[in-house]
Steps between C-alpha positions, in 0.01 A plus 500: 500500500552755187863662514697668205838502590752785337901461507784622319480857537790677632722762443665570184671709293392739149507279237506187675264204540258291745218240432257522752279158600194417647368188594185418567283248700138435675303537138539444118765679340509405214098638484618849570637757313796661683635845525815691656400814623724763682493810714711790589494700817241801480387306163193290381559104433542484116452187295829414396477168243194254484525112344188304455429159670689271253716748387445520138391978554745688676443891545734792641531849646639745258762564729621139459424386187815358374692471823304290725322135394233305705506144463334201704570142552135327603688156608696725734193743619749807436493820309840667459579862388814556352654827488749623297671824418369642887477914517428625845181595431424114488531516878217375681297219691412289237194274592383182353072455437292237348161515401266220356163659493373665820769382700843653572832502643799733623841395618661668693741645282878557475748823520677528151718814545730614213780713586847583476 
């Protein structure tokens, strides 16, 4: 059974810091490139940082760049997002996906909510 499993959001405050997980299980991981995406109420899901399957190409939302950093450990079947220097606007679900080829997965995401 496939599941992607997100933790560590959370509520926090401007300026402040979280590193989001998710582990996976139920197929290759370390075959798949892995993404965080996120969405905002009344908002489309937006691609938020991408690393590929061993880790050696990383890529980042503008928005981001310089704040957040996507790493993986493929011993540990987790991708982790950490965030640093939050703004509100960097509320949101943030989901974790995977995708080796023609097949892909969504957790189920976590609430990261940055306020003060």
């Amino acid at each position: 059974q496939v599941q992607l499993v997100e933790s560590g959001g959370g509520l926090v405050q401007p300026g402040g810091s979280l590193r989001l997980s998710c582990t996976a299980s139920g197929f290759t991981f370390s075959s798949y490139e892995m993404k965080w995406y996120r969405q905002s109420p009344g908002k489309e899901r937006e691609l938020v940082a991408e690393i590929s399957e061993i880790g050696g190409s990383t890529n980042y939302a503008n928005s981001v760049k310089g704040r957040f950093t996507i790493s993986r450990d493929n011993v540990k079947n987790t991708v982790y997002l950490q965030m640093n220097s939050l703004k509100p606007e960097d509320t949101a679900v943030y989901f974790c996906y995977a995708r080796w080829n023609w097949n892909y997965y969504w957790g189920q995401g976590t609430q990261v909510t940055v306020s003060s």
